[in-house]
C-alpha positions as a printed NumPy array, in Angstrom:
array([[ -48.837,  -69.688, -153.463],
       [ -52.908,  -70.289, -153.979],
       [ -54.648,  -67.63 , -156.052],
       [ -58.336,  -68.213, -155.92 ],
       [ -60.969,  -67.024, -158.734],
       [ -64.899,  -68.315, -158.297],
       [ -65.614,  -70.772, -160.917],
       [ -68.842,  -69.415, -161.997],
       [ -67.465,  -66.563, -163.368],
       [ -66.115,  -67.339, -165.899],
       [ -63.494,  -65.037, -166.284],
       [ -60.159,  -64.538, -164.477],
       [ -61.114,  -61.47 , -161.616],
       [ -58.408,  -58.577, -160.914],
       [ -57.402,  -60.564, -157.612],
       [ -55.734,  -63.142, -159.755],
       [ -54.457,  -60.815, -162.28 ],
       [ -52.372,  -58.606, -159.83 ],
       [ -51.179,  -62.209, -158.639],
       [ -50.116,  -63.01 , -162.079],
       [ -48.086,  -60.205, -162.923],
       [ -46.389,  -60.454, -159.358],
       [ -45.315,  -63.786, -160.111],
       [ -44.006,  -62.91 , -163.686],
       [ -42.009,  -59.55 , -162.464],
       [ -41.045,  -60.539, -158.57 ],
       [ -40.373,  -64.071, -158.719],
       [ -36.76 ,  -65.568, -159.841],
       [ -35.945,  -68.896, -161.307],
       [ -37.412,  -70.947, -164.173],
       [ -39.64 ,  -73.087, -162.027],
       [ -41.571,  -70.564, -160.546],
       [ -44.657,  -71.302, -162.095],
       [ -44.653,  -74.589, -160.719],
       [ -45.012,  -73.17 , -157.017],
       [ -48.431,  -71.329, -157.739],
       [ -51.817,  -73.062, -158.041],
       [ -54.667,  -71.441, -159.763],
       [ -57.785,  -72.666, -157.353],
       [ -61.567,  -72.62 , -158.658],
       [ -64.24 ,  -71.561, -155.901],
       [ -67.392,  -72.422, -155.074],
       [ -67.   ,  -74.828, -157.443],
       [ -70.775,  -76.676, -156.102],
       [ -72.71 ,  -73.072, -157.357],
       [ -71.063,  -74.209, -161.049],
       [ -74.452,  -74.142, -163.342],
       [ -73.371,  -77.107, -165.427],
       [ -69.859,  -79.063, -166.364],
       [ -68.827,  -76.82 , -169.331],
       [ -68.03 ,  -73.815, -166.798],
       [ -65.739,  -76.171, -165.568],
       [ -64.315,  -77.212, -168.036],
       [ -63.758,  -73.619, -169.102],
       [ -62.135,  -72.852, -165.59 ],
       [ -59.578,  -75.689, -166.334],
       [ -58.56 ,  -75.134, -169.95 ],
       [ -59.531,  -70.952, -171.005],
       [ -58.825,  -69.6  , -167.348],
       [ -55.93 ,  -71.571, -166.744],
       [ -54.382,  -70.935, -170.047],
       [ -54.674,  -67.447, -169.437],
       [ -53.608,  -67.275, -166.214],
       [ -50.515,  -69.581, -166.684],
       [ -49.801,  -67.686, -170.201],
       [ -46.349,  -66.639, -169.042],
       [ -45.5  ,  -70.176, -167.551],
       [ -43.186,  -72.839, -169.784],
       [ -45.837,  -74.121, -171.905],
       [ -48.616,  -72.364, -170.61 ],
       [ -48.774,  -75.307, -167.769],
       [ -49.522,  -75.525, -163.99 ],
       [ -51.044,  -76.99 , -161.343],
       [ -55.041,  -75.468, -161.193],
       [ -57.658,  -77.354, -158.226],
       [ -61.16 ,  -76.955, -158.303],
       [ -63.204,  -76.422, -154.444],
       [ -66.528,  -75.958, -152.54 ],
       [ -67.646,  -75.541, -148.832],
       [ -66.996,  -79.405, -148.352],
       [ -64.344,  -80.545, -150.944],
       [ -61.163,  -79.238, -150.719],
       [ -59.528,  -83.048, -151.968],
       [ -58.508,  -81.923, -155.443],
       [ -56.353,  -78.352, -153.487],
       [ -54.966,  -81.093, -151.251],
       [ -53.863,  -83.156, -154.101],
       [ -52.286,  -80.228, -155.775],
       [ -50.9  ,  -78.93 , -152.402],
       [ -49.158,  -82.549, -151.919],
       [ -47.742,  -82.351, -155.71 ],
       [ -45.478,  -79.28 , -155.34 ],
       [ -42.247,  -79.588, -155.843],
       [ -39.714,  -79.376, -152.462],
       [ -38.333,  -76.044, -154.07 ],
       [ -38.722,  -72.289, -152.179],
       [ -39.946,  -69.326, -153.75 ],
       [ -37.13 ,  -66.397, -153.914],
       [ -39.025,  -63.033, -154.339],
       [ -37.779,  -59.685, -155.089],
       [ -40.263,  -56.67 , -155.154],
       [ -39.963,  -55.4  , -158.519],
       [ -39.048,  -51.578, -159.462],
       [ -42.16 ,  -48.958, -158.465],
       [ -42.607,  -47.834, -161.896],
       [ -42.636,  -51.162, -163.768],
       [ -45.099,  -52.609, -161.376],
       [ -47.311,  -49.303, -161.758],
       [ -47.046,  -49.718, -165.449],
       [ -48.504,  -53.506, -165.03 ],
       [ -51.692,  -53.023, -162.548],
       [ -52.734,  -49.154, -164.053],
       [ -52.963,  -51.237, -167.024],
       [ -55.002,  -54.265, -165.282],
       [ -56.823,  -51.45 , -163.317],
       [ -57.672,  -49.535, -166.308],
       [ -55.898,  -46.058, -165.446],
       [ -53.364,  -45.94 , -168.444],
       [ -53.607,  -42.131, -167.449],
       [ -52.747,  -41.85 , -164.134],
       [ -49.557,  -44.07 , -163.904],
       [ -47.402,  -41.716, -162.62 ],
       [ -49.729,  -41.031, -159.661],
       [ -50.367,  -44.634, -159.441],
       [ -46.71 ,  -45.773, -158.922],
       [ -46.581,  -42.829, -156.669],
       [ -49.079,  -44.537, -154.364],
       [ -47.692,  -48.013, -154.547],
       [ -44.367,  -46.679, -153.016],
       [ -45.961,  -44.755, -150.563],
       [ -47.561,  -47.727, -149.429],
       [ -44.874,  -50.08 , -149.897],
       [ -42.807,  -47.569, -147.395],
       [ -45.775,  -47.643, -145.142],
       [ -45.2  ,  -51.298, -145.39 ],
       [ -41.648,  -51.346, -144.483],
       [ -42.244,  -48.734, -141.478],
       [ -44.637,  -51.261, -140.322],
       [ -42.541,  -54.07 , -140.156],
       [ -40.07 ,  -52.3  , -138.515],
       [ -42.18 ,  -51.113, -136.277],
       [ -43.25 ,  -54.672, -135.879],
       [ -40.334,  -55.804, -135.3  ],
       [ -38.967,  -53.551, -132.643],
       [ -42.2  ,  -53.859, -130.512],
       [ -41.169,  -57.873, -131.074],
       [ -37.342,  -56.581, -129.65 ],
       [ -39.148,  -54.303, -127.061],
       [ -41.36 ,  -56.965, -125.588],
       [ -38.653,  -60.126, -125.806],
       [ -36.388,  -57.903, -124.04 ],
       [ -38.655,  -56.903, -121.276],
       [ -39.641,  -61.139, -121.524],
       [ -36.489,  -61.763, -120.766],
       [ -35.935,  -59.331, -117.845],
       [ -39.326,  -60.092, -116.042],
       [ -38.564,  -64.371, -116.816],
       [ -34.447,  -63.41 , -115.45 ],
       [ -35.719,  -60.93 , -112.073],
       [ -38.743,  -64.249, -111.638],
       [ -36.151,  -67.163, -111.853],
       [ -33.692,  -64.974, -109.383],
       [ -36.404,  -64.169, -107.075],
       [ -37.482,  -67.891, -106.928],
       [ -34.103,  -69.197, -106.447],
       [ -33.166,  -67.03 , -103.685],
       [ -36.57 ,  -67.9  , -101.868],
       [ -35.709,  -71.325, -102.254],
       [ -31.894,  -71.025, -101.426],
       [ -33.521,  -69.171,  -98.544],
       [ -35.617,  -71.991,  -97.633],
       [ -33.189,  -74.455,  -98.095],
       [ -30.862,  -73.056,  -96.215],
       [ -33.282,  -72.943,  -93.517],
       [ -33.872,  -76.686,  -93.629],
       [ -30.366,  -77.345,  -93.806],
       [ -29.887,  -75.223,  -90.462],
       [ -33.072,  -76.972,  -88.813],
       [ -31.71 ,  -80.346,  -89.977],
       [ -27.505,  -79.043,  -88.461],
       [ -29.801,  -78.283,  -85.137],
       [ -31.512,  -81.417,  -84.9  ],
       [ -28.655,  -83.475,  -85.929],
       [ -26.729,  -81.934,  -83.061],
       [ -29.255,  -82.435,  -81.002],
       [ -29.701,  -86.06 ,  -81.847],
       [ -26.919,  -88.723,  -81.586],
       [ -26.086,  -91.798,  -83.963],
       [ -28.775,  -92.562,  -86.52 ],
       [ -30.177,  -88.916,  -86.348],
       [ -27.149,  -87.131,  -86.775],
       [ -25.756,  -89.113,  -90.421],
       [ -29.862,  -89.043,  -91.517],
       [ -29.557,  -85.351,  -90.721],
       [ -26.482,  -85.244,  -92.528],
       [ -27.654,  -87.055,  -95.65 ],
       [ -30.771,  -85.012,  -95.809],
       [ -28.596,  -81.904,  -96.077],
       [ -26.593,  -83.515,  -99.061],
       [ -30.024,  -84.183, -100.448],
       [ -30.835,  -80.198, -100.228],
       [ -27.789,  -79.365, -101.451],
       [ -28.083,  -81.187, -104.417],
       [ -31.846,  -79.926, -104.8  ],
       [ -30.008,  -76.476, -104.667],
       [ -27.26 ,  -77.346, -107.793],
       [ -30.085,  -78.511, -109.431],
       [ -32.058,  -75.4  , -109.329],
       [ -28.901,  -73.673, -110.369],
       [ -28.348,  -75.803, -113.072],
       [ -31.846,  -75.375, -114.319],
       [ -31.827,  -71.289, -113.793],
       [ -28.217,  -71.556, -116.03 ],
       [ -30.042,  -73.582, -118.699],
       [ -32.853,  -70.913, -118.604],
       [ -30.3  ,  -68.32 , -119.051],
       [ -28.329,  -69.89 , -121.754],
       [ -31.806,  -70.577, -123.767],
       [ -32.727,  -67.12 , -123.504],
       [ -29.393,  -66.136, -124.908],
       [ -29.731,  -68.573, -127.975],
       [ -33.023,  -67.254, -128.269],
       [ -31.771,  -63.552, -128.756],
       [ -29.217,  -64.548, -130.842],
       [ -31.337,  -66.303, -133.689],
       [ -33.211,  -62.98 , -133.561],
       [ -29.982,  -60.699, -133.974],
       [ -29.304,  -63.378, -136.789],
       [ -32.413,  -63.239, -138.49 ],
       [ -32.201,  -58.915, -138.538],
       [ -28.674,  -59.93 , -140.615],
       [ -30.029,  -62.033, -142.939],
       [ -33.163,  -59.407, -143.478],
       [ -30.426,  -56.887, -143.843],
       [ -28.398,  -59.108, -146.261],
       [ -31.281,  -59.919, -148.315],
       [ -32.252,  -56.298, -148.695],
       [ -28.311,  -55.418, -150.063],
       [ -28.654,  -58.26 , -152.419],
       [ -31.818,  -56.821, -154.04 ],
       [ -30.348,  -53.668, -154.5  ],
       [ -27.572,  -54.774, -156.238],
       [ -29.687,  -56.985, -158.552],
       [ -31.77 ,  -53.638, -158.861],
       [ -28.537,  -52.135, -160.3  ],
       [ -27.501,  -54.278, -162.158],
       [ -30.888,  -54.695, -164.273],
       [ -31.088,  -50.955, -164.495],
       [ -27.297,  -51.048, -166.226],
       [ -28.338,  -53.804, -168.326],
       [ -31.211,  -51.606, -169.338],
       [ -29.185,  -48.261, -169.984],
       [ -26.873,  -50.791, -172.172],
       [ -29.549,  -51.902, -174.128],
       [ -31.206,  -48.369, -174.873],
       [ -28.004,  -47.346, -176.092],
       [ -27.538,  -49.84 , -178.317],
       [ -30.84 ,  -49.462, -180.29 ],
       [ -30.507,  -45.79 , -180.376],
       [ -27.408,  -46.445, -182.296],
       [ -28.822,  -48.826, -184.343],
       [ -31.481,  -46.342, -185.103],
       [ -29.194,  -43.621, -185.718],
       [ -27.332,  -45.897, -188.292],
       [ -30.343,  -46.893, -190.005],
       [ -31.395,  -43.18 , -190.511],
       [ -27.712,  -42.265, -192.235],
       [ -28.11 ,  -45.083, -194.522],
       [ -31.715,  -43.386, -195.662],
       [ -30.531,  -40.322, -195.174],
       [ -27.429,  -41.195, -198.046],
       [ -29.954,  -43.131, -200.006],
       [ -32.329,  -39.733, -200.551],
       [ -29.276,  -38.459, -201.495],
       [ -28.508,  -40.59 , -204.354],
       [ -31.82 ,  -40.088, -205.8  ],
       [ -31.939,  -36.555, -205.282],
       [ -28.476,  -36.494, -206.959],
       [ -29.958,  -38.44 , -210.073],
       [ -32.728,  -35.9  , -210.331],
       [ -30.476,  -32.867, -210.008],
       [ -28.084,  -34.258, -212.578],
       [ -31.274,  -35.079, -215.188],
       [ -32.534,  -31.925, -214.664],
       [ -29.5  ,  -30.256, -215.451],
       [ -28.753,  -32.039, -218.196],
       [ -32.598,  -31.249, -219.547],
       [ -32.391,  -27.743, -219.298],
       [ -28.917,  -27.08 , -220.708],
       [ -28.595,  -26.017, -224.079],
       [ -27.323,  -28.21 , -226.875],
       [ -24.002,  -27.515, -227.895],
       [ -21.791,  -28.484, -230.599],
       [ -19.376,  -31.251, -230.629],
       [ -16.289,  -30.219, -229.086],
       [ -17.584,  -27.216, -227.408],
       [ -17.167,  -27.953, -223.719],
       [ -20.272,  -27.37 , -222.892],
       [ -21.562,  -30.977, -221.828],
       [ -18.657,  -31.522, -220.08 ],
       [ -19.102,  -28.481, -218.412],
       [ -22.884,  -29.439, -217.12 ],
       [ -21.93 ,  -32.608, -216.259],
       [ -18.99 ,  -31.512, -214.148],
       [ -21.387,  -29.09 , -212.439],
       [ -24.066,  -32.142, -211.568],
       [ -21.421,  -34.059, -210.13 ],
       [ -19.739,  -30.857, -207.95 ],
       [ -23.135,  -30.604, -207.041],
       [ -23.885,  -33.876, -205.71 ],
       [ -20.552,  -34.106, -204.085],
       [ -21.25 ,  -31.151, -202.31 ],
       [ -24.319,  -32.611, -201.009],
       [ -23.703,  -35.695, -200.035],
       [ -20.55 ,  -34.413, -198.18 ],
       [ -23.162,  -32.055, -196.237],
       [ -25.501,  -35.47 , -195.323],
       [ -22.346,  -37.66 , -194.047],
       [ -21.038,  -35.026, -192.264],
       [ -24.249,  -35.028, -190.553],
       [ -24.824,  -38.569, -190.264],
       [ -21.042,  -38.961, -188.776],
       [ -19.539,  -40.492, -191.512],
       [ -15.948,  -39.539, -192.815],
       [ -16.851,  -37.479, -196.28 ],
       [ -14.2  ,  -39.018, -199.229],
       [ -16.716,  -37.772, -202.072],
       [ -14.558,  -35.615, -205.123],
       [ -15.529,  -34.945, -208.205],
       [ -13.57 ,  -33.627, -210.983],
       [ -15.717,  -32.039, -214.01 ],
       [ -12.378,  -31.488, -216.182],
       [ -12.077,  -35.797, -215.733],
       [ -15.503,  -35.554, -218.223],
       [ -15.546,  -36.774, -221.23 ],
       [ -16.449,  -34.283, -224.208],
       [ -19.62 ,  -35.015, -225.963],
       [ -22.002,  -37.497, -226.071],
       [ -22.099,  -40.968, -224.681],
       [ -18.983,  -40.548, -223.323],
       [ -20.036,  -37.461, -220.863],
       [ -23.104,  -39.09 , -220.031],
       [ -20.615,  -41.942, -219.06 ],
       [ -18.519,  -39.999, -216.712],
       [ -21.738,  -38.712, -215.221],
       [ -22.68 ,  -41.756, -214.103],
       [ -18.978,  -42.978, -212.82 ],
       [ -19.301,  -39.446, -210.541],
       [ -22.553,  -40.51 , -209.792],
       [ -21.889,  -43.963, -208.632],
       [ -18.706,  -42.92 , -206.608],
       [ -21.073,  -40.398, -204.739]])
């Protein structure tokens, strides 16, 4: 494949673009790169060597960006050079190019972007697959007008070669009767050259039957290969689908996956808010409740609360998140004053 972009320009034109992307989303195999040659034009209206230079290094970086190493095979022509495309056309590897259209919507996604209407993709892609169907009705209707026209071909060449062959069995056979008459009429010589000129007809007429049976059995070859090629179309259509399918289960695969990944992620922030809202709600409690006497109960009391608190909570955010809830607290487990209930706070506080 040639994609051509004037050398003066210095820049890369939307021509060459929409090639690019085609090539990066439709064709298959790793060296499909090396199939395509970028091509400079006009390449004698160049205003010095630097815009050449450009067209060989910037432009072709840009337009091989998605190649292995940002490599391929770029020619530069005019009116009356075209040695350096020939070059390039003689250095391409002996490999075919296997093309599958790619899906409506990703391919509307790529040129409303090159086109500049980021707004209107859906509209866009609607239009590309109304004209790739008007494409497809085409070529159908290409290729029955083909089928139509072979077929009648074929008739028209089969009633011709039929026609001729019975005018010349006709006239043949007319010979062969004048020769019979004149052979009876003769004796000796006459009658064996008479009778050796009718073997000569005769094997004028297997020839012309032999040639009308080759014409027939060329024909026939002729509409197989094309009832072969419509198989292969048809085959080659089937195997696009299914590669269709199978990237769109591929893609539903991968979607899933990150939206559990990012369901995951949000638990383990939602349980972290948790902790430090329990921390706060135990401080606070412990700020605001009243000092008590040694012995009392009371600490143990607030601290118990804090932790049947938190518990309570962070049972409401696992349950949320999915997450078996195996929080318990047990404020009668509290120590009963001082460093020692601040100590159990924490041990409730760390199991939560």
């Amino acid at each position: 494949m040639i994609a051509t972009s004037p050398v003066a320009d210095g820049r890369m034109r939307l021509g060459a673009q929409v090639v690019q992307a085609i090539v990066d989303k439709g064709f298959l195999g790793g060296d499909k790169w090396a199939n395509i040659i970028l091509v400079g034009t006009k390449n004698d209206r160049a205003e010095d060597e630097e815009q050449r230079t450009f067209f060989r290094t910037e432009i072709k970086s840009e337009f091989f960006k998605h190649a292995p190493g940002s490599h391929g095979a770029v020619a530069l022509v005019s009116q009356d050079d075209y040695s350096e495309l020939r070059r390039a056309i003689s250095a391409l590897p002996g490999l075919g190019i296997v093309y599958v259209p790619p899906d409506a919507s990703t391919m509307a996604v790529l040129l409303a972007e090159k086109m500049g209407f980021r707004e209107q993709i859906e509209d866009f892609q609607t239009k590309l697959e109304e004209a790739r169907e008007q494409i497809r009705a085409e070529y159908k209707e290409q290729l029955d007008r083909q089928k139509k026209e072979a077929a009648a071909q074929q008739a028209e060449l089969r009633r011709a070669l039929e026609a001729q062959l019975e005018e010349d069995k006709q006239k043949l056979l007319e010979e062969l009767r004048a020769k019979e008459d004149e052979a009876r009429a003769s004796h000796g010589a006459a009658k064996a050259l008479a009778e050796q000129q009718a073997r000569e007809l005769e094997g004028r007429l297997a020839k012309l039957m032999e040639e009308q049976k080759a014409a027939i059995e060329k024909q026939r070859e002729a509409d197989q290969a094309v009832r072969e090629a419509e198989v292969a179309d048809l085959n080659d259509q089937i195997g696009q689908l299914r590669r269709k399918l199978a990237f769109i289960e591929d893609s539903k695969e991968k979607e899933l996956a990150e939206q559990k990944d990012a369901f995951r992620a949000q638990a383990d922030t939602l349980l972290k808010q948790l902790q430090t809202k329990e921390t706060e709600l135990f401080m606070k409690l412990v700020a605001e409740s009243p000092p008590a006497a040694p012995g009392d109960g009371a600490e143990t009391t607030v601290t118990g609360s804090a932790a049947t608190a938190a518990t309570a909570a962070a049972a409401t955010v696992a349950k949320a998140a999915g997450e078996p809830t195996a929080y318990t607290a047990d404020a009668s487990s509290s120590k009963p004053q001082g460093e020692g209930a601040a100590e159990t706070t924490r041990s409730d506080k760390d199991e939560v």
